[in-house]
N, C-alpha and C positions, 0 to 999 in steps of 0.2 A: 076741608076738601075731602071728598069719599076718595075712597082708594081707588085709584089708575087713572083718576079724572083728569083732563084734562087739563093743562095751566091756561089760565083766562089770560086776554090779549096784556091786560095788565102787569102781571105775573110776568108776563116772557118779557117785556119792558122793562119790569126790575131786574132781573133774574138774567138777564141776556148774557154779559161775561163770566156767567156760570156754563147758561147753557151751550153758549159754541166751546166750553172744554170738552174733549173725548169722555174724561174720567168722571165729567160728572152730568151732562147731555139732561134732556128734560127729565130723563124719569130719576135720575139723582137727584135734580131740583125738586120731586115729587116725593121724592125719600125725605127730604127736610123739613118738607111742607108738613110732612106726617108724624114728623119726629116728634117727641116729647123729652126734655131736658130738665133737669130740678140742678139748680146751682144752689148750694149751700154758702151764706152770708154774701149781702150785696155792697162789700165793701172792696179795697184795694184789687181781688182778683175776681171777685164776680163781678166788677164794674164793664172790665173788657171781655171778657168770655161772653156778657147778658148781652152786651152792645154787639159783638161780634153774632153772634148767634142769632140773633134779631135782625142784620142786615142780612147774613146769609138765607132768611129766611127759614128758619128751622120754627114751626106751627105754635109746639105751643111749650113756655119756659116757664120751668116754675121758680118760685123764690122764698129761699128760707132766711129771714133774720126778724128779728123784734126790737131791733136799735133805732136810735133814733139821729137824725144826720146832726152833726158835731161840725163846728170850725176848722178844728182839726182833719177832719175827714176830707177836707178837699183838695189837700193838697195830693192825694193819690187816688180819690174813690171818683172816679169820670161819670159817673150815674147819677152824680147829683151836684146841685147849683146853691150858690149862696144864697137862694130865694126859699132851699130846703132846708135852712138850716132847723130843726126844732120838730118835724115834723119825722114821719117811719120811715127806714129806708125802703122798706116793699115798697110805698105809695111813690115816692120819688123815684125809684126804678122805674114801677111801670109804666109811668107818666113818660121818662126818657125814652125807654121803650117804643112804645107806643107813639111817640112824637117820632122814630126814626123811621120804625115801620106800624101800623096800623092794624095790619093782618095779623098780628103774633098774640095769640091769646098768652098774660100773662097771669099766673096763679098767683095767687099770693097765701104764703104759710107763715103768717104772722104769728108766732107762737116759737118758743124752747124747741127745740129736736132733741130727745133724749130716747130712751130704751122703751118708753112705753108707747110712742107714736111715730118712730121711726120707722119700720116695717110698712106700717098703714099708708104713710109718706110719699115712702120711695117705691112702694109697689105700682104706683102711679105713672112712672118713668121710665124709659128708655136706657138712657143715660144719666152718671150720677157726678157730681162736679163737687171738688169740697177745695172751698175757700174759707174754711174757717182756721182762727189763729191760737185754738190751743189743742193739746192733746187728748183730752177727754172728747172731745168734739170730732176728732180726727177718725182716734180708734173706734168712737160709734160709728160714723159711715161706712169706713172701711168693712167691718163687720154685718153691716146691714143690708148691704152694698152688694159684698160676699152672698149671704143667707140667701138673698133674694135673684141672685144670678143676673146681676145685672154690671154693667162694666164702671168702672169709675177711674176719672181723669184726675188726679192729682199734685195741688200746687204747690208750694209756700214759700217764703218771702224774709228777709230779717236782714237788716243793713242793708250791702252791695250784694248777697248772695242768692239766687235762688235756685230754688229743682221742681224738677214735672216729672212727673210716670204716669201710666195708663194703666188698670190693674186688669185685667181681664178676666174671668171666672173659672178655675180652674188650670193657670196657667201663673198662679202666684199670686199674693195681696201688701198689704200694706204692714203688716205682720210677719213676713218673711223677710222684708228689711228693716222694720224698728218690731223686734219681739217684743222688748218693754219700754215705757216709755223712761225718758229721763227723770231722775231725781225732782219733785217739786223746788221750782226756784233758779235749775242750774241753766236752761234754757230761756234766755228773757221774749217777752215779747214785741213786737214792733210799739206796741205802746210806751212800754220799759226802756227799748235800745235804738227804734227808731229806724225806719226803713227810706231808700232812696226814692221820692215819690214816681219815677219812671220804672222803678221795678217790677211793679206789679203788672205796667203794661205789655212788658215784655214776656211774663210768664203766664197769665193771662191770656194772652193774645195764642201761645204754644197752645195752652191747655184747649181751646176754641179751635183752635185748629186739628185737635187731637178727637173732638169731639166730630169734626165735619167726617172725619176718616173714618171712625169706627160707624157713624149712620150711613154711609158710602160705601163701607168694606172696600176702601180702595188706601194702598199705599202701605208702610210701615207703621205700626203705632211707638210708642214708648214702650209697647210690654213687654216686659223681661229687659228694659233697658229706664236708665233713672238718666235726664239731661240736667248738668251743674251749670249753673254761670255765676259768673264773679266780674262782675260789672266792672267792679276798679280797673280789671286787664282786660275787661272785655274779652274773657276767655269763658268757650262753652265746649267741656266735655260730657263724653255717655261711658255710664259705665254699664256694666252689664249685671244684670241681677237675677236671679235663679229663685225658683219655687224650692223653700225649703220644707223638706219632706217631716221635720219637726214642727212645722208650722204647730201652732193650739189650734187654729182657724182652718187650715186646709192642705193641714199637712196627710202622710199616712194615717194618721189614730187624731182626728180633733179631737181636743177638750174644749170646745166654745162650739156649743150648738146652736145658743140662743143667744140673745143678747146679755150683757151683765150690765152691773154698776162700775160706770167708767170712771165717776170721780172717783171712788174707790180704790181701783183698779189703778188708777194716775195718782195715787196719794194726797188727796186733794179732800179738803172736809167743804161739803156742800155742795148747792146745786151752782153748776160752771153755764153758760152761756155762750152760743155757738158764737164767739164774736169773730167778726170780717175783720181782715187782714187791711 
């Protein structure tokens, strides 16, 4: 769609209990239309963000993973069917995708995300989405995310618990609340400890919604605010989180200009893969 065009008779059919909202009227429908969005791993939580985001009508998503859909994957990743079992999770997304809504052009970045095509990536994007489930992975977007001035919606997931934040450019990162990453080992992953399969919908589903708000500029986001849930109580609090001014990333005096070596960095020997949650 060119920009200010008008939505085809089709479009306001889909689109209709968007469009009679105040906050978000045809031309916020047209804001979405235009948007572009990169979700990182199309597993546990980019299952419902990609599904989300694609019914909202948001133009065009992109998708970073190079996994391939597993048995296990189904009990929480909604993007794919036991018909995909063996086959890329890109290709099985964009087929679900695409099967929802039609118009959503979806990219596919079938390849590692690391320091040397990261930039190139995400410079592409609008909005930046990380659903990946380790730390090397994490602190690369955050960082690239940052550099590139662009906003990023963050999830994660592990047992009954999870958290969302929205990091905004100069207003705090991902970095100002885990400075350094945990010990290799002491943090397991959903593969290791095992996650609630409705979890991810739930946070997911925030994160997708975190994304319509910032393409919309309407509402409150998560930034400068972190949402807990703990599913066992069904209890959801916010805490509040501040830009710290020692940030390395974007405090007073960074020391992280550019990208680094995150396995590295995360104490990790070798090359890690972005894996979905």
């Amino acid at each position: 769609m060119a920009q200010g065009q008008a939505l085809s008779p089709e479009q306001v059919g889909r689109y209709s209990r968007h469009i009679i909202m105040p906050d978000v009227g045809s031309a916020g429908q047209r804001k979405l239309i235009e948007a572009k969005v990169l979700i990182v791993g199309a597993g546990g939580l980019g299952s419902p963000v990609a599904l989300y985001l694609a019914l909202a009508g948001v133009g065009t998503i992109g998708i970073v993973d190079f996994d391939t859909v597993d048995l296990s994957n189904l009990q929480r990743q909604i993007l794919h069917q036991n018909k995909d079992i063996g086959i890329r999770k890109v290709v099985s997304a964009k087929e679900t995708l695409n099967a929802y809504n039609p118009d959503t052009n979806v990219i596919l970045h079938e390849e590692p995300i690391d320091s040397t095509n990261a930039m190139e990536i995400i410079n592409q994007y609008d909005v930046i989405v990380n659903g990946a489930d380790n730390f090397p992975t994490r602190y690369l977007i955050n960082d690239a995310s940052y550099l590139s001035g662009k906003p990023l919606v963050d999830g994660s997931i592990l047992l009954f618990d999870g958290q969302a934040s929205t990091y905004i450019p100069g207003r705090g990162c991902y970095r100002c609340v885990f400075p350094e990453p945990p010990p290799p080992g002491e943090v397991p992953s959903c593969s290791e400890a095992g996650v609630l399969g409705a979890l991810p919908g739930i946070i997911g589903t925030i994160q997708a919604t975190e994304v319509i708000k910032v393409i919309l500029g309407i509402g409150e986001t998560l930034s400068g605010r972190m949402l807990l849930l703990d599913a066992l109580a069904m209890d959801f609090r916010i805490v509040k989180v501040r830009q710290n001014s020692k940030c390395p990333l974007c405090g007073d005096n960074p020391t992280i200009t550019e990208l680094i070596d995150y396995e590295l960095f995360c104490g990790i020997a070798g090359p890690v893969a972005p894996v979905a949650v």
